[in-house]
C-alpha positions as YAML, in Angstrom:
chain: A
units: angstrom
residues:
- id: 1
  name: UNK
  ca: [38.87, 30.52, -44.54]
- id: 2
  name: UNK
  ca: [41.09, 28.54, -47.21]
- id: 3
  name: UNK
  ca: [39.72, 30.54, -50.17]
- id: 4
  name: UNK
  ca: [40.41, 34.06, -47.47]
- id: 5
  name: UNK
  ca: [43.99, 32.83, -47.39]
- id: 6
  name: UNK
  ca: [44.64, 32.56, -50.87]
- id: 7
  name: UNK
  ca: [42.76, 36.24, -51.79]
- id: 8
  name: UNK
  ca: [45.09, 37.09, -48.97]
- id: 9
  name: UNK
  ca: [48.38, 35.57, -49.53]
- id: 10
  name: UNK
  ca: [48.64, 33.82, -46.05]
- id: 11
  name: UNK
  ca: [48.07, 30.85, -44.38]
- id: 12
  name: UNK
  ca: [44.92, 29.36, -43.13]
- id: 13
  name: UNK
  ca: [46.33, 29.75, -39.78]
- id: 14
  name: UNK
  ca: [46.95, 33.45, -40.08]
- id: 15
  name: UNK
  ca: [43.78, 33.74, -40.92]
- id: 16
  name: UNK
  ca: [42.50, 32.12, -37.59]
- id: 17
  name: UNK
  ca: [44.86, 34.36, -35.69]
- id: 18
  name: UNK
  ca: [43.35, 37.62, -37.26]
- id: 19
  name: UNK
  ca: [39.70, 36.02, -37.01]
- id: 20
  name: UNK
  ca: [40.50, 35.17, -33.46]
- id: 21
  name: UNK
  ca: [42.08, 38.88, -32.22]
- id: 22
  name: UNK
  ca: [45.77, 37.50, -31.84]
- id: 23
  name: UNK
  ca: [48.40, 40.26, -31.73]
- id: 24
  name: UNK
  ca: [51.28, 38.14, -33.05]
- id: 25
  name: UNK
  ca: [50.34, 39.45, -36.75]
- id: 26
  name: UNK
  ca: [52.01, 42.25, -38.37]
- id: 27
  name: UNK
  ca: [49.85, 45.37, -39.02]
- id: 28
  name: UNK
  ca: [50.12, 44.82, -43.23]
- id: 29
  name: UNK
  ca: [48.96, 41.30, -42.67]
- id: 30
  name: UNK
  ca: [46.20, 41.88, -40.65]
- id: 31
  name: UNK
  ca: [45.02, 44.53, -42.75]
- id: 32
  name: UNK
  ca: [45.53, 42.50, -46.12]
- id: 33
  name: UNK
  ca: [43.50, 39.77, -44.00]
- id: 34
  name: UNK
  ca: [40.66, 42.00, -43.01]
- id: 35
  name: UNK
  ca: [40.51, 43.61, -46.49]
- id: 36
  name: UNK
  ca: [40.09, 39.98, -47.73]
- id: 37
  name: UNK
  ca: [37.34, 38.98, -45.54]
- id: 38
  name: UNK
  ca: [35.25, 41.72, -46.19]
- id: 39
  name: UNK
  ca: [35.25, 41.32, -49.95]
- id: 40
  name: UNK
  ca: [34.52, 38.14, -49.84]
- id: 41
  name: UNK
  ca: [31.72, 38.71, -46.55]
- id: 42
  name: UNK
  ca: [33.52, 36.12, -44.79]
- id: 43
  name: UNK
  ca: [32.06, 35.46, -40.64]
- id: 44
  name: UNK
  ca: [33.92, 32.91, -38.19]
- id: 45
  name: UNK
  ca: [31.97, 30.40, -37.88]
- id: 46
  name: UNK
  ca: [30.76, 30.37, -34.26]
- id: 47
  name: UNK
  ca: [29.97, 26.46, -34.13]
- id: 48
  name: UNK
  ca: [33.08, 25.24, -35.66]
- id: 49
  name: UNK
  ca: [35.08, 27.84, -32.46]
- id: 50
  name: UNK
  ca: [32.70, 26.12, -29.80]
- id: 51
  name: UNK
  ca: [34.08, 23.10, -31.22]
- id: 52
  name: UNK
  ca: [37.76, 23.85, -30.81]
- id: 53
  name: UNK
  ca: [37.47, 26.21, -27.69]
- id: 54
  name: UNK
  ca: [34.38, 24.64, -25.47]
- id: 55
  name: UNK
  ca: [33.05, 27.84, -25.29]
- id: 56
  name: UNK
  ca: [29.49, 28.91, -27.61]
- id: 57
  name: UNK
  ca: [29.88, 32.75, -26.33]
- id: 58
  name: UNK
  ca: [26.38, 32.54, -25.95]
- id: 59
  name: UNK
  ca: [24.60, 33.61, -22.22]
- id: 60
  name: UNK
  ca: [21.13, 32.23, -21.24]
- id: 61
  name: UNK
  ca: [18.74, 34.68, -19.85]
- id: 62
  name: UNK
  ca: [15.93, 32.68, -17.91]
- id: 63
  name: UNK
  ca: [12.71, 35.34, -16.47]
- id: 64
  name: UNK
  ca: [9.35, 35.40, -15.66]
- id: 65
  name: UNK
  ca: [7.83, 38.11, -17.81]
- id: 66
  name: UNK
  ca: [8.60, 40.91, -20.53]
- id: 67
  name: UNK
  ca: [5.82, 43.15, -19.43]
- id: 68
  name: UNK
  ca: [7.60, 44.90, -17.45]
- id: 69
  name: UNK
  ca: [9.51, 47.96, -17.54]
- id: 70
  name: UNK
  ca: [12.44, 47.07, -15.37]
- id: 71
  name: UNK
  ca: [13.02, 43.34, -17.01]
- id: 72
  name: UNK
  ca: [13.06, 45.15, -20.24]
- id: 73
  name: UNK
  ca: [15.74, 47.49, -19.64]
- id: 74
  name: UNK
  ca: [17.37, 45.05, -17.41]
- id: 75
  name: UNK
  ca: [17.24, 42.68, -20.39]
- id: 76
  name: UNK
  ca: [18.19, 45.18, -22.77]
- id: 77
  name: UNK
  ca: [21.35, 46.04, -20.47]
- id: 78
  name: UNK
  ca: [22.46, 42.48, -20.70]
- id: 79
  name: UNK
  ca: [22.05, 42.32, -24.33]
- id: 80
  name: UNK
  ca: [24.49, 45.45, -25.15]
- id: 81
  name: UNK
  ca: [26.90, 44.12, -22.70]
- id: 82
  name: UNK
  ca: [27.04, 40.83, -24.14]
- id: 83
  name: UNK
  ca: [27.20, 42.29, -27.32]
- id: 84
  name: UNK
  ca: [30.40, 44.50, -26.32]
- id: 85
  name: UNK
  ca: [32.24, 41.10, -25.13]
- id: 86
  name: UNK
  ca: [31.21, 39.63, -28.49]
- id: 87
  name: UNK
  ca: [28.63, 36.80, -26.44]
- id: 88
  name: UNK
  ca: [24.78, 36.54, -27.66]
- id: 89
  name: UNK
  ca: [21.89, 36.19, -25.68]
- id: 90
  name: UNK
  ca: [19.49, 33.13, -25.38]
- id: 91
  name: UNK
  ca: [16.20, 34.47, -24.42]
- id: 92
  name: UNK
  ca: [14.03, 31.29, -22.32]
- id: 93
  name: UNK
  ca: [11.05, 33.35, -20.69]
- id: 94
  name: UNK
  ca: [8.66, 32.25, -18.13]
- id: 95
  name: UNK
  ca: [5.54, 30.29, -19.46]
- id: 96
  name: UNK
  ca: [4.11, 30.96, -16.28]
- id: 97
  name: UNK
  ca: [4.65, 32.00, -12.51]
- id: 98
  name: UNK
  ca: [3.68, 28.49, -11.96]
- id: 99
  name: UNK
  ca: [6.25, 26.08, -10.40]
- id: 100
  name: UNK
  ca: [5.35, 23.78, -13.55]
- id: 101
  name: UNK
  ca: [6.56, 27.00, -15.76]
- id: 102
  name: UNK
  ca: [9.66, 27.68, -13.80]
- id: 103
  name: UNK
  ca: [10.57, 23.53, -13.86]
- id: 104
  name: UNK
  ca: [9.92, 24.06, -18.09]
- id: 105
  name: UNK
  ca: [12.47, 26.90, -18.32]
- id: 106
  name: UNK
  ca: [15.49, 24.89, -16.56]
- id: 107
  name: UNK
  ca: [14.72, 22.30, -18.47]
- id: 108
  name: UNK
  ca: [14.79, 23.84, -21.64]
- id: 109
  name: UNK
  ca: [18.47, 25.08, -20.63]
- id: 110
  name: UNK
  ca: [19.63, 22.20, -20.39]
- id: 111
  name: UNK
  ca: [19.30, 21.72, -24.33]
- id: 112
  name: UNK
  ca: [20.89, 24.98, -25.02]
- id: 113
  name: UNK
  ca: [24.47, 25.63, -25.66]
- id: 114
  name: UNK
  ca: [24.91, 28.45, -23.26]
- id: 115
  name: UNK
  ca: [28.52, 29.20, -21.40]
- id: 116
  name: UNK
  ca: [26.44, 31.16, -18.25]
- id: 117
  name: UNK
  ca: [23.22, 31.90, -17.14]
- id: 118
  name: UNK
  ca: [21.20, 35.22, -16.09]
- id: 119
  name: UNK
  ca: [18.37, 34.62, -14.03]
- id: 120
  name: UNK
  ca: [15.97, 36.97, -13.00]
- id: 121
  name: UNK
  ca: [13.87, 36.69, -10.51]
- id: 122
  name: UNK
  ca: [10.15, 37.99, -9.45]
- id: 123
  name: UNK
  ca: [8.64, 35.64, -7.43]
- id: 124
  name: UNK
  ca: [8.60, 33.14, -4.44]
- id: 125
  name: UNK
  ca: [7.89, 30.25, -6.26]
- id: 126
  name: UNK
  ca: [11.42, 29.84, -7.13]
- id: 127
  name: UNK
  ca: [11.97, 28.97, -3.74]
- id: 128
  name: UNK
  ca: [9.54, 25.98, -3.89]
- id: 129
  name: UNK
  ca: [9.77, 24.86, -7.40]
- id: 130
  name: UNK
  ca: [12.57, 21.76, -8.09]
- id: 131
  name: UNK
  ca: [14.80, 22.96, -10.36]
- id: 132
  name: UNK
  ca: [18.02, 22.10, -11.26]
- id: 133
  name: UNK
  ca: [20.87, 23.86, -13.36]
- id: 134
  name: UNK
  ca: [23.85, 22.38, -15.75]
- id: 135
  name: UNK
  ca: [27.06, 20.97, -13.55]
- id: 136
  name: UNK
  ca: [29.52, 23.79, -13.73]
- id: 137
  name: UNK
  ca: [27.26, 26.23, -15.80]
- id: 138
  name: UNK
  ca: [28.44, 30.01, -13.96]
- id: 139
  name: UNK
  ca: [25.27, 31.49, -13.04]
- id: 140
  name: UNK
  ca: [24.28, 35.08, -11.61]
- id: 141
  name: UNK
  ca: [20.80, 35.88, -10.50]
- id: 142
  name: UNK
  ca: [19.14, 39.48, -10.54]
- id: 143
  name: UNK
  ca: [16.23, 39.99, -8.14]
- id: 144
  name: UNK
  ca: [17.37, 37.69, -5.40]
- id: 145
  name: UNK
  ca: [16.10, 37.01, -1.79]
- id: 146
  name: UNK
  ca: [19.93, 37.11, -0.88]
- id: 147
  name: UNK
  ca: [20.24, 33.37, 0.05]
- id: 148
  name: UNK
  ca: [20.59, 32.46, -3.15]
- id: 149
  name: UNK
  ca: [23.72, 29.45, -3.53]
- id: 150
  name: UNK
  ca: [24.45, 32.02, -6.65]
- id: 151
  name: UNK
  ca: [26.20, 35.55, -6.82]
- id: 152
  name: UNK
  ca: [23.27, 38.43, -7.04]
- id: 153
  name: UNK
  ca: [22.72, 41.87, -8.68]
- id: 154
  name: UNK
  ca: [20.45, 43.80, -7.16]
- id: 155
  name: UNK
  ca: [19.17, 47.44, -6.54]
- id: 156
  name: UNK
  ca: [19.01, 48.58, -2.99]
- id: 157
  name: UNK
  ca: [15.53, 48.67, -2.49]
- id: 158
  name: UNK
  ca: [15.80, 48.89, 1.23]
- id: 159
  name: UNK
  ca: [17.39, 51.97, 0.69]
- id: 160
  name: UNK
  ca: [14.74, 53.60, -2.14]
- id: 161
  name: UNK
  ca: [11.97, 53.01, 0.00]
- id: 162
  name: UNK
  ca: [13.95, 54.61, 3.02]
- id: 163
  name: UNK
  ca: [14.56, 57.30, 1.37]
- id: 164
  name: UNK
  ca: [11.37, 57.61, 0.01]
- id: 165
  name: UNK
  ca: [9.99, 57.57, 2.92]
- id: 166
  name: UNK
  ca: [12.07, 59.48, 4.82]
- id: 167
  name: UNK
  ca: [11.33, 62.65, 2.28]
- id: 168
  name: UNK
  ca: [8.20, 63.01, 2.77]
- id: 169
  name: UNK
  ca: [8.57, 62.92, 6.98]
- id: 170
  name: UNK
  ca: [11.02, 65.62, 6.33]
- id: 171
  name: UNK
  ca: [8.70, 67.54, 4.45]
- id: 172
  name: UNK
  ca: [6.49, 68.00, 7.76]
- id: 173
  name: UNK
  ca: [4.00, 64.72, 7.14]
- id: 174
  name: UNK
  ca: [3.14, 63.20, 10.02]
- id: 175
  name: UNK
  ca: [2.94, 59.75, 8.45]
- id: 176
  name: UNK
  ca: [3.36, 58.08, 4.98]
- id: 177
  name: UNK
  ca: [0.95, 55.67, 2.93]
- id: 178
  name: UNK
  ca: [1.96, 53.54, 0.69]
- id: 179
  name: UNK
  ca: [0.41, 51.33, -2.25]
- id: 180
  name: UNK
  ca: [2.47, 48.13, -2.38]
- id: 181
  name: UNK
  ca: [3.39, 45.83, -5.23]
- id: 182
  name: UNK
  ca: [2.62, 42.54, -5.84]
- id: 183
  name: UNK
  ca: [3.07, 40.39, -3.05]
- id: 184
  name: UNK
  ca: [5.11, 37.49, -4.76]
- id: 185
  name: UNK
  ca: [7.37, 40.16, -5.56]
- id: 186
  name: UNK
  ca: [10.87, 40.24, -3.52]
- id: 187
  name: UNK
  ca: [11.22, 43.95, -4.34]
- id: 188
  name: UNK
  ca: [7.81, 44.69, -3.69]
- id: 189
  name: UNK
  ca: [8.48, 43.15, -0.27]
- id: 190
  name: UNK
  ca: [11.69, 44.73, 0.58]
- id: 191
  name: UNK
  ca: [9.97, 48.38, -0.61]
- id: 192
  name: UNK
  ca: [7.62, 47.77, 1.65]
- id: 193
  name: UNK
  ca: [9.31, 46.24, 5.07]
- id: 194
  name: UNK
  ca: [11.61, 49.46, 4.18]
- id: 195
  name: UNK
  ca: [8.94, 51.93, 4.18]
- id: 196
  name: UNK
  ca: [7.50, 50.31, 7.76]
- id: 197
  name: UNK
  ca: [10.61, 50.77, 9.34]
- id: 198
  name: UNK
  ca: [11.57, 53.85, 8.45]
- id: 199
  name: UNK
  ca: [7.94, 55.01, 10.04]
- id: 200
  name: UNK
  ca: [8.71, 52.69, 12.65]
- id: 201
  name: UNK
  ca: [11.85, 54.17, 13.26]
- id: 202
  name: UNK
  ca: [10.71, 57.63, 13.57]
- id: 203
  name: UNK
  ca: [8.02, 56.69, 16.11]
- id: 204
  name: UNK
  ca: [5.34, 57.46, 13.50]
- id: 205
  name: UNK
  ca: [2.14, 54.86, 13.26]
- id: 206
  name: UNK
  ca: [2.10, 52.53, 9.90]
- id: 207
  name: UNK
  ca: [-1.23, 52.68, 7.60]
- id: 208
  name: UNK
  ca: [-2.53, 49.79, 6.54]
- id: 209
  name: UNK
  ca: [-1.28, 48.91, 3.12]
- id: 210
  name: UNK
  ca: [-3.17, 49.42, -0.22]
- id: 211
  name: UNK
  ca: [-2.25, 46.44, -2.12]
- id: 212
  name: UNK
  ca: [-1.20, 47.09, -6.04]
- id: 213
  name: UNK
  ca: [0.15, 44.92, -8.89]
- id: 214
  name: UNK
  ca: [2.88, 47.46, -10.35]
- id: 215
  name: UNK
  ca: [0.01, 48.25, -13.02]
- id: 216
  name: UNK
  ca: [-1.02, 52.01, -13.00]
- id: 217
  name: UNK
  ca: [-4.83, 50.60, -12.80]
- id: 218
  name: UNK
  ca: [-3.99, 49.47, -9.48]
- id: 219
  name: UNK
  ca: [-2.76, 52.57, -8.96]
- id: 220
  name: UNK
  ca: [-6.10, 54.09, -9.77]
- id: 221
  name: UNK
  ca: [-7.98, 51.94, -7.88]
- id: 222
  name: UNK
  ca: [-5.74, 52.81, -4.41]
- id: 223
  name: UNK
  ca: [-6.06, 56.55, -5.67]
- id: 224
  name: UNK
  ca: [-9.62, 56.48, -5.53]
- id: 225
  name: UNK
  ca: [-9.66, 55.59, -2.08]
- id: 226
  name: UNK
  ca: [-6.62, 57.81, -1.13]
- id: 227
  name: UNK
  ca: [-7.80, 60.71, -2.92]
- id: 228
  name: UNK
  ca: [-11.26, 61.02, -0.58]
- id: 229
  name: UNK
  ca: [-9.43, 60.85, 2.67]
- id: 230
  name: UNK
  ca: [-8.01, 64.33, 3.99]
- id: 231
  name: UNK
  ca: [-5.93, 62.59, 6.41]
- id: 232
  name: UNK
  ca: [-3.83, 60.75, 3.94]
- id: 233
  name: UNK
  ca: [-1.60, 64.27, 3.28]
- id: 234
  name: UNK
  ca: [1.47, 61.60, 1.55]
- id: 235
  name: UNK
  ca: [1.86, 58.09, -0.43]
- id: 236
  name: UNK
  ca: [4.58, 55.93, -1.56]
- id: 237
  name: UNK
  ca: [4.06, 54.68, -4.42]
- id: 238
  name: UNK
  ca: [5.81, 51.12, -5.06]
- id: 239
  name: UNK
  ca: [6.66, 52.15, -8.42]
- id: 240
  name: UNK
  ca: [5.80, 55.14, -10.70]
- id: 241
  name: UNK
  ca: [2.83, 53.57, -13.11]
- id: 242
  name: UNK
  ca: [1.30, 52.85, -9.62]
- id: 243
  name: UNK
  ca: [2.08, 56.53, -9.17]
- id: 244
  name: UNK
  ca: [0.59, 57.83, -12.20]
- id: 245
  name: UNK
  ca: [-2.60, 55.69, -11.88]
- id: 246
  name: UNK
  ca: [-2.58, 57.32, -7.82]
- id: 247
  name: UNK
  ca: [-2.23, 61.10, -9.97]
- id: 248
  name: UNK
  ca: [-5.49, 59.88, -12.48]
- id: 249
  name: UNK
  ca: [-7.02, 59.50, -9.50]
- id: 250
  name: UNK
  ca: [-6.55, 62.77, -7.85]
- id: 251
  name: UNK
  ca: [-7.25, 64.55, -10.81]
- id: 252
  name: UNK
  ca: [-10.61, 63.25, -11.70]
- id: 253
  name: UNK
  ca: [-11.51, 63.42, -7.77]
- id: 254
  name: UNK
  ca: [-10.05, 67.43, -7.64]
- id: 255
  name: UNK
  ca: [-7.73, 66.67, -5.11]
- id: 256
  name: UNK
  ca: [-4.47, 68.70, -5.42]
- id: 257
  name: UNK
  ca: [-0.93, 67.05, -6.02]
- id: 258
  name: UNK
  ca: [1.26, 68.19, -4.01]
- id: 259
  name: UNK
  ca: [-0.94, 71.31, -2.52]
- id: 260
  name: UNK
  ca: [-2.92, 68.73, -1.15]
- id: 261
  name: UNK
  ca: [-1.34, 65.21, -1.04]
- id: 262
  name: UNK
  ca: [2.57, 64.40, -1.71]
- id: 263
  name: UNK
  ca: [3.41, 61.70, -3.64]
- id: 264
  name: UNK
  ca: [6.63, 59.45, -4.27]
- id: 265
  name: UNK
  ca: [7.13, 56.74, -7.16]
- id: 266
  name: UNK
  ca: [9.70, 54.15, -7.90]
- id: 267
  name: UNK
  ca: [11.84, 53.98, -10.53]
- id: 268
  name: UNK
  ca: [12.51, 57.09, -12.75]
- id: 269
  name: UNK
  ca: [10.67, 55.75, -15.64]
- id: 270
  name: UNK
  ca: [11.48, 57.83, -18.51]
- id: 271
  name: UNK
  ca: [8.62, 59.31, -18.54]
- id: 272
  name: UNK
  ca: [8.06, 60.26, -15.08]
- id: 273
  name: UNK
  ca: [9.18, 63.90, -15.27]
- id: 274
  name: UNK
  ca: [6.61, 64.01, -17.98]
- id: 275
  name: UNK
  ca: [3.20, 62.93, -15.63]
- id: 276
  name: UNK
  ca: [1.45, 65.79, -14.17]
- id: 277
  name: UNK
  ca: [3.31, 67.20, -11.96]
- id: 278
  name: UNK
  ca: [6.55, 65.58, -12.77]
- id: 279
  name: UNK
  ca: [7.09, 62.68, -10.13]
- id: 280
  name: UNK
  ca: [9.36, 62.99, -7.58]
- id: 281
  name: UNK
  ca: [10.87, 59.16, -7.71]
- id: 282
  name: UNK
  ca: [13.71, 57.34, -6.36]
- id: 283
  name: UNK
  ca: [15.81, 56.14, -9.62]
- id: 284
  name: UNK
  ca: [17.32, 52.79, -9.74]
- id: 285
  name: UNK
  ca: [19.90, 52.04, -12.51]
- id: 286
  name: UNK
  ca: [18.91, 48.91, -15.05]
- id: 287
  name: UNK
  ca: [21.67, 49.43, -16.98]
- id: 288
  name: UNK
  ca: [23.50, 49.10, -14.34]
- id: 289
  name: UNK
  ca: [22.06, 45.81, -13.16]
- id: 290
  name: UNK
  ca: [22.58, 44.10, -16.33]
- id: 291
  name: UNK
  ca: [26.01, 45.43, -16.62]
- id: 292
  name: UNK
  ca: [27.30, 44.07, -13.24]
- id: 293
  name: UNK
  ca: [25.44, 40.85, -13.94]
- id: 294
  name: UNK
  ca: [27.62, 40.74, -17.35]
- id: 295
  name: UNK
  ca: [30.54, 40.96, -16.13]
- id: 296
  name: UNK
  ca: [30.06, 39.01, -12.75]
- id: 297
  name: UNK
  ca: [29.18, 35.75, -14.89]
- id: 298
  name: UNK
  ca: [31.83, 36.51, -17.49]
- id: 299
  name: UNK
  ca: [34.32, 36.57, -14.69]
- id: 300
  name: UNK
  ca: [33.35, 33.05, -13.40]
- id: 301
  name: UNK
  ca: [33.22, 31.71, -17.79]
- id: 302
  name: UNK
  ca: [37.04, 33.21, -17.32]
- id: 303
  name: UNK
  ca: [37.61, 30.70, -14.24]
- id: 304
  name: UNK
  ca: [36.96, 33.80, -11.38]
- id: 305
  name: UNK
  ca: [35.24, 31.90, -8.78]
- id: 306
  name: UNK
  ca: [31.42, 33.09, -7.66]
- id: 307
  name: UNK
  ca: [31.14, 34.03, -4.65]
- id: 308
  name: UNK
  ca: [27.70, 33.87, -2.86]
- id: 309
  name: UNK
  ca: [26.58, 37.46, -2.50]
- id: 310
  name: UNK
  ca: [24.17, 39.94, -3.45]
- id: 311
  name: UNK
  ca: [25.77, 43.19, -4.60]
- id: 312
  name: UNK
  ca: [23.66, 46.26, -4.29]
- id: 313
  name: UNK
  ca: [23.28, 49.01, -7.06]
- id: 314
  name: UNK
  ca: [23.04, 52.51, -5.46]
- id: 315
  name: UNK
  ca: [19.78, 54.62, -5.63]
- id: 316
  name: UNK
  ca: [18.83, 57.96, -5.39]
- id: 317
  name: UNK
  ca: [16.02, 60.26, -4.76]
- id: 318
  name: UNK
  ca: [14.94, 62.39, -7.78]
- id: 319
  name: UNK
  ca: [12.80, 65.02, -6.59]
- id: 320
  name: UNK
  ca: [10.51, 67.16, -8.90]
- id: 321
  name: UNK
  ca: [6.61, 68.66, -8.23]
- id: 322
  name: UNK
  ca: [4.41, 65.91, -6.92]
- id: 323
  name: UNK
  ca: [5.88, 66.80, -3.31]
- id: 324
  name: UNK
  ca: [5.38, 69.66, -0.57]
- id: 325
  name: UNK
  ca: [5.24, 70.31, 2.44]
- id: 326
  name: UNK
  ca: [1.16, 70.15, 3.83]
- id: 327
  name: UNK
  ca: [-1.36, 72.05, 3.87]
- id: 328
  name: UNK
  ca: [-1.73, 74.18, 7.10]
...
């Protein structure tokens, strides 16, 4: 900074301002400033400002697994977001589902110099496991039950699967079947209470449940069995590489999507209007997720208090070939 100054003709202390984004510089200064601190490559040092400030514009992100589609562009979300409010990211992922790996992650937090936390949540463990956050760390949580002490960011799966669901009654199906996700998933579960009530709801009776792992193999495995029975005419898929493992299925077994059986993913995976036929899907928004969890938790780093609610992205229903009315 000292030798910045002197290329620059100012103070030390100007340079701080112009480092820092003050506007009580004049426009030459500023400019001589930031013509000096690229020639000579200079970076504020991000340590020595956590000193003065009490702030290490850094978030923790604490989940259970990278495999997955949605907790990558969840994660990625966060990441750009951060970036735009000039915060990092510290990544502390899952060693396990275990209780054991969830305990490990908190702990490890509590060595790193983070101003708020992201968590994001896949599984009920979390609700047995004793954990235990930083005093007066902000925290948000993404994936939530709802009765989390935390704010939450969530998509409304209630809604997905309703509408989902409610599609393919419209189309003229006299009942939907769905292949589920894993059941220590919270959306998995909410997809799939939706999808009963909607039936439910329209006085139509509720298949038994082919139980998948969001995996498209377990999608293959359902779609063997699905794609032998005539009276399964429509499925819901709990997301879409469960659909495209159902669509394997039907292919290699010659039964007809839709002509034959209808069926609905989750997601809007980028690829999905790629499969064969192009998925109808209900599309949830990650960017959006990691975007409202952003700038939820750097409200309460500004002082904003947290308020103890989960609020809902909106979803919609894509529709595309892999639904039709049936077969007469």
């Amino acid at each position: 900074m000292a030798e910045v100054a002197e290329a620059a003709g100012v103070s030390m202390q100007t340079v701080s301002r112009v480092a820092r984004g003050f506007d009580n510089v004049s426009p030459d200064t500023r400019l001589r400033v930031q013509s000096a601190m690229a020639d000579l490559g200079y970076r504020p040092n991000r340590a020595a400002r956590a000193l003065r400030s009490g702030r290490f514009r850094t978030i923790g992100v604490i989940m259970f697994t990278l495999a997955s589609f949605g907790n990558m562009r969840t994660l990625e979300a966060i990441a750009d977001a951060a970036g735009d409010a000039d915060f990092t990211i510290t990544l502390l992922p899952m060693a396990s589902r275990t209780e054991e790996g969830v305990r490990s992650a908190f702990s490890r937090l509590h060595e790193q110099a983070v101003d708020g936390v992201v968590i994001i949540i896949e599984s009920h463990v979390m609700d047995t496991a004793e954990v235990s956050l930083p005093v007066g760390v902000p925290v948000v949580v993404i994936d939530s039950t709802g009765t989390t002490d935390h704010p939450a960011i969530d998509t409304d799966q209630a809604e997905g699967a309703r509408i989902a669901t409610q599609h393919l009654l419209d189309l003229g199906h006299e009942t939907v079947w769905h292949v589920a996700g894993p059941a220590m998933s919270y959306s998995a579960a909410r997809r799939r209470a939706a999808w009963e009530q909607t039936l439910v709801t329209a006085g139509r009776t509720v298949p038994p449940v082919f139980e998948g792992d969001w995996g498209s193999a377990s999608g293959h495995r359902a779609g063997l069995s699905i794609a032998v029975r005539p009276e399964v005419t429509a499925v819901f898929a709990a997301n879409d590489q469960t659909a495209l493992g159902i669509l394997r299925a039907c292919h290699e077994l010659g039964r007809a999507v839709p002509a034959s059986l209808s069926v609905v993913g989750f997601d809007d995976s980028p690829e999905s209007d790629s499969f064969w036929p192009p998925l109808t899907t209900v599309h949830q928004s990650f960017d959006e997720i990691g975007r409202r969890a952003v700038t939820n938790l750097l409200a309460q780093i500004d002082g904003a208090p947290g308020a103890a609610a989960t609020d809902l992205v909106p979803v919609r229903l894509v529709v595309r070939a892999s639904t039709a009315a049936p077969a007469r």
